[in-house]
C-alpha positions as CSV (number, residue, x, y, z in Angstrom):
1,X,-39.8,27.1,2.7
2,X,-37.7,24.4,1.4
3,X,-40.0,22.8,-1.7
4,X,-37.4,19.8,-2.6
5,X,-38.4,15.9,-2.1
6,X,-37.8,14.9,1.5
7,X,-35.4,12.2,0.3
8,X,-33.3,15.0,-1.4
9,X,-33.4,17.1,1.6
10,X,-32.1,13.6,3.7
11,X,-29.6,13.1,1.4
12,X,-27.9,16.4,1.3
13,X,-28.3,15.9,5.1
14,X,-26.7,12.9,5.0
15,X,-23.8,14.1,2.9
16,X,-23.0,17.1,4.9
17,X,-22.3,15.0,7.7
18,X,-20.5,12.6,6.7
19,X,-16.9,12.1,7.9
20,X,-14.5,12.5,5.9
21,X,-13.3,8.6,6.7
22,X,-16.7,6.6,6.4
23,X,-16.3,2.9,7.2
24,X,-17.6,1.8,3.4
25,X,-16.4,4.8,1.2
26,X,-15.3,3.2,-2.7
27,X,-11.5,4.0,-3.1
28,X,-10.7,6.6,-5.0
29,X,-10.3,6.2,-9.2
30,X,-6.6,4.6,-10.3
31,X,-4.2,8.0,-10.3
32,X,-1.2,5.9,-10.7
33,X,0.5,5.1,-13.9
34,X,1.9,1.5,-14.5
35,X,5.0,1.7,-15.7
36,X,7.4,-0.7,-17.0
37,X,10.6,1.5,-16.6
38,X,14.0,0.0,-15.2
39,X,14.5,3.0,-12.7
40,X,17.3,3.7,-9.9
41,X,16.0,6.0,-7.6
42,X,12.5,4.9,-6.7
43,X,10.5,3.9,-3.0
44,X,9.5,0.2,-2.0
45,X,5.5,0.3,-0.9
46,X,4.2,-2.1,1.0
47,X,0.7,-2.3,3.5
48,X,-0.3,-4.2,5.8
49,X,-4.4,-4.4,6.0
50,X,-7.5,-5.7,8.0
51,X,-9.1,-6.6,4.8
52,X,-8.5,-6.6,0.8
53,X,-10.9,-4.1,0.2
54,X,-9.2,-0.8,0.0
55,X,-11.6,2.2,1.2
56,X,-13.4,-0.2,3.7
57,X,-10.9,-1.9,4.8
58,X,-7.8,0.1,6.6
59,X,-4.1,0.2,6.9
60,X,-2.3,-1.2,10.3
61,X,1.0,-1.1,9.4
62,X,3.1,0.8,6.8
63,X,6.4,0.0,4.8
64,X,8.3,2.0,2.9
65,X,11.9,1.8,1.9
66,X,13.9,4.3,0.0
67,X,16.3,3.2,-2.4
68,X,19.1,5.9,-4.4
69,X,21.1,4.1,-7.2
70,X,19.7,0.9,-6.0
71,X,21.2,1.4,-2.6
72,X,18.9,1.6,1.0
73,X,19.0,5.1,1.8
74,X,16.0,5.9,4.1
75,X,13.1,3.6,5.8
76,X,9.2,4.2,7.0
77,X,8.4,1.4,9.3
78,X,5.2,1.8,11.9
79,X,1.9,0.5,12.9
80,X,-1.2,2.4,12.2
81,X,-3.9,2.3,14.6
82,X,-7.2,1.4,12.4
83,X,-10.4,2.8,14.5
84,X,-11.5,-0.7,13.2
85,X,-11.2,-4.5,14.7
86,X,-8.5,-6.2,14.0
87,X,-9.6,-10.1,13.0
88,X,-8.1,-13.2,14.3
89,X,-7.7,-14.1,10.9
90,X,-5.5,-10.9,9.8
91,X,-3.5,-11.4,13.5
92,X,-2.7,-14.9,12.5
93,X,-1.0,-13.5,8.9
94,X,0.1,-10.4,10.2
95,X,1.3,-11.2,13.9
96,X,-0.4,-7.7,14.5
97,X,-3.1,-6.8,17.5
98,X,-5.6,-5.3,18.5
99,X,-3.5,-4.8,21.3
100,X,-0.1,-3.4,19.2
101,X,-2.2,-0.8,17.2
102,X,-3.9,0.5,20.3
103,X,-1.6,3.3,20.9
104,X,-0.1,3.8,17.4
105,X,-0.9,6.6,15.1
106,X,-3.7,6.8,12.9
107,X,-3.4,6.9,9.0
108,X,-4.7,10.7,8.8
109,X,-2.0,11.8,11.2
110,X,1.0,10.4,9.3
111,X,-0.6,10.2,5.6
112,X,1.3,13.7,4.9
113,X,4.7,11.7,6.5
114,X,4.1,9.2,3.7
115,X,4.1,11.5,1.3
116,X,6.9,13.4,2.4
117,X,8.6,10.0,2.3
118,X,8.1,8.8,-1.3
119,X,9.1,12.9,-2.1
120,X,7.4,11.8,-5.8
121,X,9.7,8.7,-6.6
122,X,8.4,6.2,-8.7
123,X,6.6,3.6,-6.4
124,X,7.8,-0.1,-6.5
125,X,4.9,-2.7,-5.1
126,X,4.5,-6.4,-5.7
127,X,1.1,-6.8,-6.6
128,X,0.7,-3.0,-7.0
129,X,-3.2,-2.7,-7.2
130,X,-3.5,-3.9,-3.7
131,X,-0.8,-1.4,-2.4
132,X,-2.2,1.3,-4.4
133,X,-5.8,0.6,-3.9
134,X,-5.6,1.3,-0.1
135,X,-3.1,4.3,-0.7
136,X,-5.8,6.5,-2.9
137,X,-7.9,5.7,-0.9
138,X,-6.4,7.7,1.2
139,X,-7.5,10.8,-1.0
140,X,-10.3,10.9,0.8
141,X,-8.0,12.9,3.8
142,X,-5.3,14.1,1.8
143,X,-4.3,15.0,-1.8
144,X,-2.4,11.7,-3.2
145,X,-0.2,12.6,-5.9
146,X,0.1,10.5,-9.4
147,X,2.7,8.3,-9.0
148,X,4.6,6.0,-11.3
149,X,3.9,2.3,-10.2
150,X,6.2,-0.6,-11.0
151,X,4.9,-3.4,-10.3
152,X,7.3,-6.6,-9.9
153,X,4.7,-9.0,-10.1
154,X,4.3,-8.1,-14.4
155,X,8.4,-7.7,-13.9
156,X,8.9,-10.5,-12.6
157,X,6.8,-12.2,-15.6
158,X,8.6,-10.8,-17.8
159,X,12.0,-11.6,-16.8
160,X,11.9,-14.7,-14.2
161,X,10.3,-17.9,-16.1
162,X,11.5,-20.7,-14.3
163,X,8.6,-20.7,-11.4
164,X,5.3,-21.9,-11.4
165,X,4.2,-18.8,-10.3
166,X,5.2,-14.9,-9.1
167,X,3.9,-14.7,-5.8
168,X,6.1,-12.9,-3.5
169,X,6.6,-15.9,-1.2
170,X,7.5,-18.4,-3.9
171,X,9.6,-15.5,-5.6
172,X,11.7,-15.2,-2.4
173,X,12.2,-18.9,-2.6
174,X,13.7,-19.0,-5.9
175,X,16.1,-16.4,-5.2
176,X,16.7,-17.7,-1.5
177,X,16.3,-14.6,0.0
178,X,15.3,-14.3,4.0
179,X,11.5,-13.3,3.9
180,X,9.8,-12.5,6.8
181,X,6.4,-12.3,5.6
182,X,3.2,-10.1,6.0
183,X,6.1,-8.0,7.7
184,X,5.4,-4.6,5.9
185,X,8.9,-4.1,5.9
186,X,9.7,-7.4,5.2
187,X,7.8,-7.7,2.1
188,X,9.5,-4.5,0.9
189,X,13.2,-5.6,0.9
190,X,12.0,-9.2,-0.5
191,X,10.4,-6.8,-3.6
192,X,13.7,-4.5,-3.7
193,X,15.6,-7.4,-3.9
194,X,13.4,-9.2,-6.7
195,X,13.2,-6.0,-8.4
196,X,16.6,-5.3,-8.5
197,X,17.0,-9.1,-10.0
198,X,14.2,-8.3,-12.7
199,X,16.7,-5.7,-13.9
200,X,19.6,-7.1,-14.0
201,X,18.6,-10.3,-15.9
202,X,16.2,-7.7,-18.3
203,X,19.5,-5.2,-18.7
């Protein structure tokens, strides 16, 4: 005869039946370590989201670029079907649907591809918490390894002081690069190419 408090008794319940994905699960504690390095070899991260809040919130579309002695060497680029509405609001940003995630993989089914992918390079994100947030999250399904984070938005302080500000989209202005924005893949070769100006004006 089980003798415990029937809330204990619910809550063990409760956790034993969980899923492993729960719609509100907290992200995962940072694993990552900031770094400030100038590196050569390293992978541009970059996710696209139906929300900011990492753990609740889920990927739709992934970016990742792989770059060897600063040159492209290797590219991730697909949609991830959430399990979760897509809002007008993020469709408006994004350009992504409801519609163009329908038949696309989920996140546990190409989580381990990701990993492959980055094959423990340091990570380089603009605005790295966010990026980084959603990927540990991601812990929850599959071991995430600690990765070294650069992140160009406390590079580009350092090194780039003539804007008013080091958002990725003004960023892109200043150096007059092509941006094609809320593009996963877009956003990463804007970063690659911001980082790659951090360190030659910091070198």
């Amino acid at each position: 005869m089980d003798k415990r408090d029937p809330r204990q008794i619910l809550e063990q319940k409760m956790r034993e039946t969980r899923p492993k994905w729960a719609r509100n699960q907290a992200p995962s504690p940072k694993k990552y370590k900031p770094s400030m390095e100038l590196v050569e070899n390293y992978v541009v991260l970059d996710f696209e989201t139906t929300g900011l809040r990492a753990g609740s919130d889920k990927i739709i579309q992934i970016g990742a670029v792989k770059y060897i002695g600063h040159n492209r060497e290797d590219t991730m680029y697909l949609l991830i079907n959430p399990e979760q509405y897509i809002s007008p609001t993020i469709t408006r940003i994004t350009g992504i649907t409801n519609a163009d995630v329908q038949d696309a993989p989920t996140i546990e089914e190409v989580v381990d591809e990701l990993i492959e992918f980055i094959e423990g390079l340091p990570i380089v994100a603009h605005n790295a918490p966010f990026d980084m947030g959603f990927l540990y999250a991601l812990d929850k399904i599959a071991p995430i390894p600690e990765y070294t984070v650069i992140d160009t938005v406390k590079l580009a302080r350092k090194a780039i002081r003539e804007t008013p500000n080091h958002k990725l989209g003004t960023l892109a202005q200043y150096l007059q690069l092509e941006h094609n924005a809320h593009d996963a893949l877009g956003d990463c070769l804007v970063t690659a190419e911001i980082y790659q100006y951090c360190v030659s004006r910091i070198k």
